[in-house]
C-alpha positions as MATLAB code, in Angstrom:
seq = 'XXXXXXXXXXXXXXXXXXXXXXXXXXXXXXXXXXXXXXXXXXXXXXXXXXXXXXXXXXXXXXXXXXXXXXXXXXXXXX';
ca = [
     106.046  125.561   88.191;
     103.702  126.748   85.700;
     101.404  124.129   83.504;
     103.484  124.701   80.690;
     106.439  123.699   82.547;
     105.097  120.977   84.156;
     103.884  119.779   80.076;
     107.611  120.096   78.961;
     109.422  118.537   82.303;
     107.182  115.832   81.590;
     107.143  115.583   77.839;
     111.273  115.495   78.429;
     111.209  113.066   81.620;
     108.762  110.487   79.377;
     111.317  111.276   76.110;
     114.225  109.840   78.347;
     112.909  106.684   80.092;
     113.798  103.620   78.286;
     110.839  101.628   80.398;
     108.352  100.645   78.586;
     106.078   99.963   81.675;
     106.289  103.525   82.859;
     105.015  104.659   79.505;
     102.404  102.337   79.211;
     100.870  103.625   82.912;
     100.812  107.296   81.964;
      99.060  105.954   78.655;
      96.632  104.081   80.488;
      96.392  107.181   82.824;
      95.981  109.544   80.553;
      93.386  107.438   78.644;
      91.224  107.167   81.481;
      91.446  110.967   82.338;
      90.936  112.239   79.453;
      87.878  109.577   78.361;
      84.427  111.277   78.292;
      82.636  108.086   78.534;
      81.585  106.831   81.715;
      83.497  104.625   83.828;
      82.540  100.921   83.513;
      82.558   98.659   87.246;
      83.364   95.099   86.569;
      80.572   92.902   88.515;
      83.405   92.442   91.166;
      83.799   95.847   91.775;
      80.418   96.213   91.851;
      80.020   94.121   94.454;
      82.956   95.660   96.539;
      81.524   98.922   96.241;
      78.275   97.373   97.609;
      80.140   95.963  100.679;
      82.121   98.979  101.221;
      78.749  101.003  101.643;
      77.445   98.652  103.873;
      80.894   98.395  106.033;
      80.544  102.422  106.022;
      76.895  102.462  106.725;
      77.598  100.204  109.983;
      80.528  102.300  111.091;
      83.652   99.899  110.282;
      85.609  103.228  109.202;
      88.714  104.172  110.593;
      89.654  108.033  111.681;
      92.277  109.442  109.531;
      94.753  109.160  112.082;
      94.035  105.168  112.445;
      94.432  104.500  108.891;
      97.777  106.837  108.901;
      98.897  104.982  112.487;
      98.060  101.794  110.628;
      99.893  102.425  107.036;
     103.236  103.432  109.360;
     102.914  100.437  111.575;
     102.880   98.146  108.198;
     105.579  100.171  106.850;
     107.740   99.540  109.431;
     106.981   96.055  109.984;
     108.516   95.336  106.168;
];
């Protein structure tokens, strides 16, 4: 499908839904997508980003295949 496709599928799917929710999301999406200012962290997600370096840093990653083995695993569990 070609981008101008995709824009009028789209345009038509968002023209039909009666959710409110939904069109609030792709607003907030497109906001943040289309924004040229820089993104902003909150001082939490500062500090998670901080911790996530350091987890990375000392090697507490998991292989592609672990994190994929572990998402399916949950998923099943449910």
């Amino acid at each position: 499908m070609s981008t101008a496709e995709l824009k009028i599928d789209l345009i038509n799917r968002i023209a039909n839904t009666d959710e409110p929710s939904i069109i609030e999301e792709l607003c907030k999406l497109l906001d943040f997508e289309l924004s040229k200012e820089p993104y902003n962290l909150s001082p939490q997600q500062q500090q998670r980003v901080s911790e996530a370096k350091s987890e990375y840093i000392a090697g507490n990653v998991l292989s592609e295949q672990q994190a994929d083995d572990s998402i399916d695993q949950w998923l099943n569990g449910k």
